[in-house]
C-alpha positions as CSV (number, residue, x, y, z in Angstrom):
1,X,-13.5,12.1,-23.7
2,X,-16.8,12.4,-22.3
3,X,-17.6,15.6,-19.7
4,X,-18.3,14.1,-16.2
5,X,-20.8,17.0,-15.8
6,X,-23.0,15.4,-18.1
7,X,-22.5,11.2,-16.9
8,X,-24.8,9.6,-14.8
9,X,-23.4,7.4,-11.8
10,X,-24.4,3.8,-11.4
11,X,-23.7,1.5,-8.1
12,X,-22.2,-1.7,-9.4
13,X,-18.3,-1.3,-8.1
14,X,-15.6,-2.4,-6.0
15,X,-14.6,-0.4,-2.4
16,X,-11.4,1.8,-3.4
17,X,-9.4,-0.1,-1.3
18,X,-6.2,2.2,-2.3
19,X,-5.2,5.0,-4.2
20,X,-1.9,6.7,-5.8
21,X,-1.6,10.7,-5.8
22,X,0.9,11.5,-8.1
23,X,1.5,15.2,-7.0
24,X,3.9,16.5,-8.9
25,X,5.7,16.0,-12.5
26,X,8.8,16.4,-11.3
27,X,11.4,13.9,-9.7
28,X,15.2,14.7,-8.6
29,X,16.4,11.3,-9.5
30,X,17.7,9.9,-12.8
31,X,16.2,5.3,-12.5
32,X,17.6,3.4,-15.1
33,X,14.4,1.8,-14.8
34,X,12.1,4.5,-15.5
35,X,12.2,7.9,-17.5
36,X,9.3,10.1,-15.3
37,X,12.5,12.3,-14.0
38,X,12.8,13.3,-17.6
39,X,9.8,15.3,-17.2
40,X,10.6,19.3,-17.3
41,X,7.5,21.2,-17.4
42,X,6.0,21.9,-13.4
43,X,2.7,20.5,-12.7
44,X,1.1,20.5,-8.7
45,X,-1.8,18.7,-7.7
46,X,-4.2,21.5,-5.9
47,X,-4.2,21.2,-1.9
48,X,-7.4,21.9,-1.5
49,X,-8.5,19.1,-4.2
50,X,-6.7,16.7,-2.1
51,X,-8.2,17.7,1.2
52,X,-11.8,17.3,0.2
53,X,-11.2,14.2,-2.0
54,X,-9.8,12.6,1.0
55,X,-13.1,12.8,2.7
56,X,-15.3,11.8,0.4
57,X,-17.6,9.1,1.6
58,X,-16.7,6.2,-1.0
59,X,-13.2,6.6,0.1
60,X,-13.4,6.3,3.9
61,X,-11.4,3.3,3.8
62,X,-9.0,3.9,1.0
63,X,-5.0,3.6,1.6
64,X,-2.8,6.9,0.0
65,X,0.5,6.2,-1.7
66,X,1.6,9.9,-2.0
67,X,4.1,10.2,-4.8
68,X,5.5,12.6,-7.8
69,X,7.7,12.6,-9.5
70,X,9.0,12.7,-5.8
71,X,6.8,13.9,-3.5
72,X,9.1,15.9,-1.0
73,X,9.3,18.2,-4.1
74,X,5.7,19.0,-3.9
75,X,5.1,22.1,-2.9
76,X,2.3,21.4,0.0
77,X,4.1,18.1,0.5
78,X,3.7,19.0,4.5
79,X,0.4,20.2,4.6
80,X,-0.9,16.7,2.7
81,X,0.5,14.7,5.2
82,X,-1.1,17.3,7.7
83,X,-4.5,16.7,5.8
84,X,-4.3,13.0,6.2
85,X,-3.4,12.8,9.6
86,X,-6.1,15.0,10.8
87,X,-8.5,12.9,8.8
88,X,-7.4,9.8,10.3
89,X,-5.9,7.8,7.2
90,X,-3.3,5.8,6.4
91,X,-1.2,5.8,3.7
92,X,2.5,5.5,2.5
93,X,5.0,8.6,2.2
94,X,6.9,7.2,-1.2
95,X,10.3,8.9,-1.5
96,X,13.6,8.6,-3.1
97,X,15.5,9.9,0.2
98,X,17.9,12.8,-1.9
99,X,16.1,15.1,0.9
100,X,16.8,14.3,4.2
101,X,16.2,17.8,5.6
102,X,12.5,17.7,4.2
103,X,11.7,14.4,6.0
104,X,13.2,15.9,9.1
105,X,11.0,19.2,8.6
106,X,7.5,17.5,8.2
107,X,8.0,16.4,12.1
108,X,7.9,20.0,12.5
109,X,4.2,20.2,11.8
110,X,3.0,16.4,11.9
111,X,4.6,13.0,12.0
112,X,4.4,10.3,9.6
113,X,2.6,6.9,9.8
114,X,4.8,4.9,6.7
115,X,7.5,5.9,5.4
116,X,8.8,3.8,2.5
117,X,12.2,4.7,1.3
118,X,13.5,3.3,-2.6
119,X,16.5,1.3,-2.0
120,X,17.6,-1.0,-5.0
121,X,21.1,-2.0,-4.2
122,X,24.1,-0.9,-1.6
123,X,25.9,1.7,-1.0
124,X,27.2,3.3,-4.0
125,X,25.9,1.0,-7.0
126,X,22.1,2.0,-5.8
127,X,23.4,5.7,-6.1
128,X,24.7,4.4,-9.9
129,X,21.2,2.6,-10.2
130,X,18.9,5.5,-8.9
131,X,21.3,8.3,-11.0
132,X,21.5,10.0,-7.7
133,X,25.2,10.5,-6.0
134,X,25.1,9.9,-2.1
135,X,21.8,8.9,-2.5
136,X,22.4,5.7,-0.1
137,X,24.4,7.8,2.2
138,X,21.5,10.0,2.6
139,X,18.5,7.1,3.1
140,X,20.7,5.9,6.2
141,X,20.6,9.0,7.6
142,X,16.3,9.8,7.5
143,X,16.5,5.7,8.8
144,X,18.8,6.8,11.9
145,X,17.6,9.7,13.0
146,X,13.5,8.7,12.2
147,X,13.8,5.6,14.1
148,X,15.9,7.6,17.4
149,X,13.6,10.5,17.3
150,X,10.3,9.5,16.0
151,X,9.5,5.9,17.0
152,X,5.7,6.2,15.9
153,X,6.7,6.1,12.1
154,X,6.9,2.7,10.4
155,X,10.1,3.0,8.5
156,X,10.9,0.6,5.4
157,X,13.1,0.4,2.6
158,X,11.3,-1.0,-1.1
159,X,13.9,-2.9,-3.3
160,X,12.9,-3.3,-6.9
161,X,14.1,-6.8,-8.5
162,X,14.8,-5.9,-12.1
163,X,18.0,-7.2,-14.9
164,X,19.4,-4.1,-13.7
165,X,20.8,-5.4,-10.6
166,X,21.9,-8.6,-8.9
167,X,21.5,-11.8,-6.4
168,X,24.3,-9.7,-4.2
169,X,22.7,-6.7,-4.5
170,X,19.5,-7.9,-2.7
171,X,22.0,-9.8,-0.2
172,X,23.7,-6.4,1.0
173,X,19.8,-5.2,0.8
174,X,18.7,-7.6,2.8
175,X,21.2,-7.6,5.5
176,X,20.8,-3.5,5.5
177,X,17.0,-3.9,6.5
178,X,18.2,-6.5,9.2
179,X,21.0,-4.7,10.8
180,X,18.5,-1.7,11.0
181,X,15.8,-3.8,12.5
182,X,13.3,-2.3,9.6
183,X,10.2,-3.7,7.6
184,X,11.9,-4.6,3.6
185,X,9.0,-4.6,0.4
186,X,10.4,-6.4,-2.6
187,X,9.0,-6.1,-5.8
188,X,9.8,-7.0,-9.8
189,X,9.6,-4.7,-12.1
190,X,7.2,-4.7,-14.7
191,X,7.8,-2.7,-18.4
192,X,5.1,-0.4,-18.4
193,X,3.7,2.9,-20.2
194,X,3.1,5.3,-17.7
195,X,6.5,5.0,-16.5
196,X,8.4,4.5,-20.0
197,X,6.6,6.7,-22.2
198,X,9.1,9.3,-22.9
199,X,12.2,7.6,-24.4
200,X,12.4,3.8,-25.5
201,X,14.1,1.6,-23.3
202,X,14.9,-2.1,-23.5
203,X,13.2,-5.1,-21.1
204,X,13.6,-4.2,-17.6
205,X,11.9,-7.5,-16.0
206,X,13.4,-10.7,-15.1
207,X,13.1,-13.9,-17.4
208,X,11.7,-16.5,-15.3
209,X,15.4,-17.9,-15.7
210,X,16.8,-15.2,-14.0
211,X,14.8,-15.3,-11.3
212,X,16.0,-18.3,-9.8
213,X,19.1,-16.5,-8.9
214,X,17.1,-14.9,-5.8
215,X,14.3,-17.7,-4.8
216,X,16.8,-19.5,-1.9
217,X,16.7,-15.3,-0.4
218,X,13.1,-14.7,0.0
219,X,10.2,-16.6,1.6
220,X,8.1,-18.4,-0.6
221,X,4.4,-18.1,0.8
222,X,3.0,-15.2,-1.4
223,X,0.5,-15.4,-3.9
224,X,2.1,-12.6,-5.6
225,X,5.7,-14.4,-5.7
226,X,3.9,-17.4,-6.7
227,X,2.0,-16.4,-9.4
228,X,4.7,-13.9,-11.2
229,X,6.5,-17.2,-13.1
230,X,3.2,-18.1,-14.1
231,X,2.5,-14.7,-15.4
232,X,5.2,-14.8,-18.0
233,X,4.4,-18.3,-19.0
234,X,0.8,-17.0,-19.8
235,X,-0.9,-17.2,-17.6
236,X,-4.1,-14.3,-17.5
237,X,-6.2,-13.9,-13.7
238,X,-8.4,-11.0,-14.5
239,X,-7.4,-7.8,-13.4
240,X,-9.8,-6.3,-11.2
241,X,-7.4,-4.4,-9.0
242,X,-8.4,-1.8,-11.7
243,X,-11.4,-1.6,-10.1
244,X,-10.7,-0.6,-6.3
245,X,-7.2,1.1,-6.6
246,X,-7.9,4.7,-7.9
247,X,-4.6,6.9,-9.4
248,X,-4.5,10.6,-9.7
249,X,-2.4,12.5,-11.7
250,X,-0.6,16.0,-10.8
251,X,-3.4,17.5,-13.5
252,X,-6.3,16.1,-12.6
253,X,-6.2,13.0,-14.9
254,X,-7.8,10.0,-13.6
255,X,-6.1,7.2,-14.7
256,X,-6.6,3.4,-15.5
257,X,-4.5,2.1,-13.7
258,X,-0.4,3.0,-13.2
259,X,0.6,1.1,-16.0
260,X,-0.6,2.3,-19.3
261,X,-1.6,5.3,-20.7
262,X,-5.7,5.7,-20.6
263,X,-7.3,8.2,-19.5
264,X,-10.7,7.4,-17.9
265,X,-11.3,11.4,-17.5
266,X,-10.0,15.1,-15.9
267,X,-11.8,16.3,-12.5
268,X,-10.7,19.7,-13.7
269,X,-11.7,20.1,-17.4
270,X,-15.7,20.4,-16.8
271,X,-18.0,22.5,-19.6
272,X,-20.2,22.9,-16.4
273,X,-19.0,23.9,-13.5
274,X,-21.0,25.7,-11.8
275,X,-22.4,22.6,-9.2
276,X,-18.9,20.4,-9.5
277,X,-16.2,20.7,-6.6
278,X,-12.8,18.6,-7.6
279,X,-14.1,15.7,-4.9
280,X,-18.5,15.9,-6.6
281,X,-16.6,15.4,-10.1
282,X,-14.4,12.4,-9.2
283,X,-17.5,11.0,-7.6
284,X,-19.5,11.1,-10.7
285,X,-16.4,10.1,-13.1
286,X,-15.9,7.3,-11.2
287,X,-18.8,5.6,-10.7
288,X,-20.1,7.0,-14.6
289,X,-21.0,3.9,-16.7
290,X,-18.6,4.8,-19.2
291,X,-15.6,4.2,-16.9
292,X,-17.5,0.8,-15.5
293,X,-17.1,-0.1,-19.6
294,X,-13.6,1.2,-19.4
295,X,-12.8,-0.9,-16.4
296,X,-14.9,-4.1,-17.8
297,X,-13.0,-3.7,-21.2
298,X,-9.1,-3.9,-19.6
299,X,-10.2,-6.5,-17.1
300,X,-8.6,-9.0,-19.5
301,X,-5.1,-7.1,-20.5
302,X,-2.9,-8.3,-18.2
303,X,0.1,-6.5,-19.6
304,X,1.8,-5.9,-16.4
305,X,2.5,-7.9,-13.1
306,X,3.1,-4.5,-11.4
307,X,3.1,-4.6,-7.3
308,X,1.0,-1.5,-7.0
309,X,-1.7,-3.3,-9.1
310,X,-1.6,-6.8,-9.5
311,X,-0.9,-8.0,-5.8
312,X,-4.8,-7.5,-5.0
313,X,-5.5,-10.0,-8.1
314,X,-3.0,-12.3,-7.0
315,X,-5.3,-12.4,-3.7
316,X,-8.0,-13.7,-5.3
317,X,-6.3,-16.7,-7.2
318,X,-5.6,-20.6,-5.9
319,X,-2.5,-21.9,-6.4
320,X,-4.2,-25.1,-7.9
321,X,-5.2,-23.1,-10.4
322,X,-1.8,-21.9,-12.0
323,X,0.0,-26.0,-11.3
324,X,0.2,-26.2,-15.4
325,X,2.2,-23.1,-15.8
326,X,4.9,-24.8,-13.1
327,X,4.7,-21.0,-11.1
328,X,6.9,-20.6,-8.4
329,X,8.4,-17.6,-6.8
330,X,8.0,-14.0,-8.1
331,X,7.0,-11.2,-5.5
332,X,7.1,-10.8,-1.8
333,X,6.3,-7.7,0.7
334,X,8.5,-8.5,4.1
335,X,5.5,-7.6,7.0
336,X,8.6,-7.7,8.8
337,X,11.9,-8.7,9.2
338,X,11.0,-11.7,11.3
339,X,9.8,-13.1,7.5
340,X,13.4,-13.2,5.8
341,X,15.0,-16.6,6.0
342,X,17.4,-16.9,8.9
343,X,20.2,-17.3,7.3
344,X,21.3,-15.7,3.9
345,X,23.0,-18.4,2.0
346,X,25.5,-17.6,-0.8
């Protein structure tokens, strides 16, 4: 690892077009798909840190997925929503939903532009699926009382498509987001590192077989959902999404990307710092010409077909260009509900 203190920055990248905070280590859930909530030992992303990185020129634009762990059990969860609103930028508050009272108290203090609640089956098989009991119980409760008391905040449920759960489940899903007249992001899941690094854990995604099981449910016009068949039959886009989504740890790791494990550098662990604030060093790491080679060496790894990353790369491709690898449907994110077929055949 190289000390940012000593890099010298070069212009040749990508606007940060997003960027995940992951502000704490811990998480009060227990996924079958993923192993963070395993994670004992406390670490906080500094307030402060976040407020001046938030303002930094070069990342005027950028969108904030605040996460953990789960974020409501972040410390200074309310005061980094506070921090974003008063700057004026938008981003997703990413939760499990086990704490209703701490969505309730944020509106307190602020409001909340997005909130995107995890919700990966019905009633209680999600609570089996997330580890969590009540768990569903609770998620209908921040959607009823946000939506009577705080119409300003966009309200939607994510539902994760892995072997884990089933065509019905995404039916009962499905009519859930409907009945409550709310926005519904499906994604597949995607085996990866960073969220599998501490015990060993079988396939999570879908064979391309298994995946018919949900095409007749979801509408078929996105790249992403296009392209994901094509993925596991080999075909490679570049992935460039490396390049303008930035992710954060809770210690002050930058990372690659949220799928594996590579460090591109620590904001925090300077030999000099007597000239670098948490926002100068991030500048410098990230446009340093050692993480341009970083980002140049991974653009081919194509590993993962993770939402949070690969979606911008599916952007950029044609259809026409993935015909021999027969793609057709493996991603969506419902805009909103207008976008779900009609009817829900069985």
């Amino acid at each position: 690892m190289f000390d940012i203190s000593k890099t010298t920055p070069i212009d040749n990248f990508m606007p940060v077009t997003s960027a995940t905070v992951y502000f704490t280590s811990l998480c009060n859930s227990g996924c079958q798909t993923c192993d963070i909530w395993k994670e004992t030992k406390r670490e906080e992303f500094p307030l402060e840190a976040f407020k001046e990185i938030i303002k930094l020129p070069w990342l005027k634009d950028t969108v904030w997925a605040l996460i953990g762990g789960e974020f409501t059990v972040y410390s200074k969860y309310i005061e980094a929503i506070k921090a974003l609103n008063d700057a004026g930028k938008d981003y997703y508050f990413i939760t499990n939903g086990i704490l209703p009272k701490k969505i309730q108290k944020v509106y307190e203090h602020t409001t909340i532009k997005n909130l995107s609640l995890s919700l990966d089956a019905f009633g209680e098989e999600h609570d089996r699926l997330r580890g969590a009991p009540h768990n569903f119980k609770k998620i209908t409760e921040i959607i009823d009382w946000v939506k009577a008391n705080h119409r300003e905040t966009r309200v939607r449920v994510c539902y994760t498509m892995s072997n884990f759960n089933t065509r019905q489940d995404l039916k009962n899903v499905i009519a859930f987001a409907r009945e409550k007249n709310i926005d519904l992001k499906l994604g597949i899941a995607t085996n990866a590192e960073f969220f599998q690094a501490r015990t060993e854990k079988s396939d999570i995604t879908l064979t391309t077989d298994e995946l018919y099981q949900f095409e007749d449910l979801v509408n078929k016009g996105d790249q992403y959902l296009q392209l994901y068949r094509a993925w596991k039959r080999g075909y490679t886009p570049p992935c460039d999404s490396i390049r303008e989504h930035l992710v954060l740890m809770y210690n002050g790791d930058v990372m690659l990307c949220e799928a594996k494990m590579v460090k591109l550098g620590n904001i925090f662990e300077l030999e000099d710092k007597t000239h670098y604030t948490p926002g100068k060093a991030l500048t410098n790491l990230w446009h340093s010409a050692e993480t341009r080679r970083t980002l140049e060496d991974y653009r081919t790894c194509n590993d993962c077909w993770m939402s949070c990353m690969r979606k911008m790369d599916a952007k950029r491709q044609s259809v026409d260009k993935i015909k021999p690898y027969q793609a057709v449907y493996g991603y969506l994110n419902y805009r909103t509900i207008s976008d779900l077929k009609e009817k829900v055949t069985s």
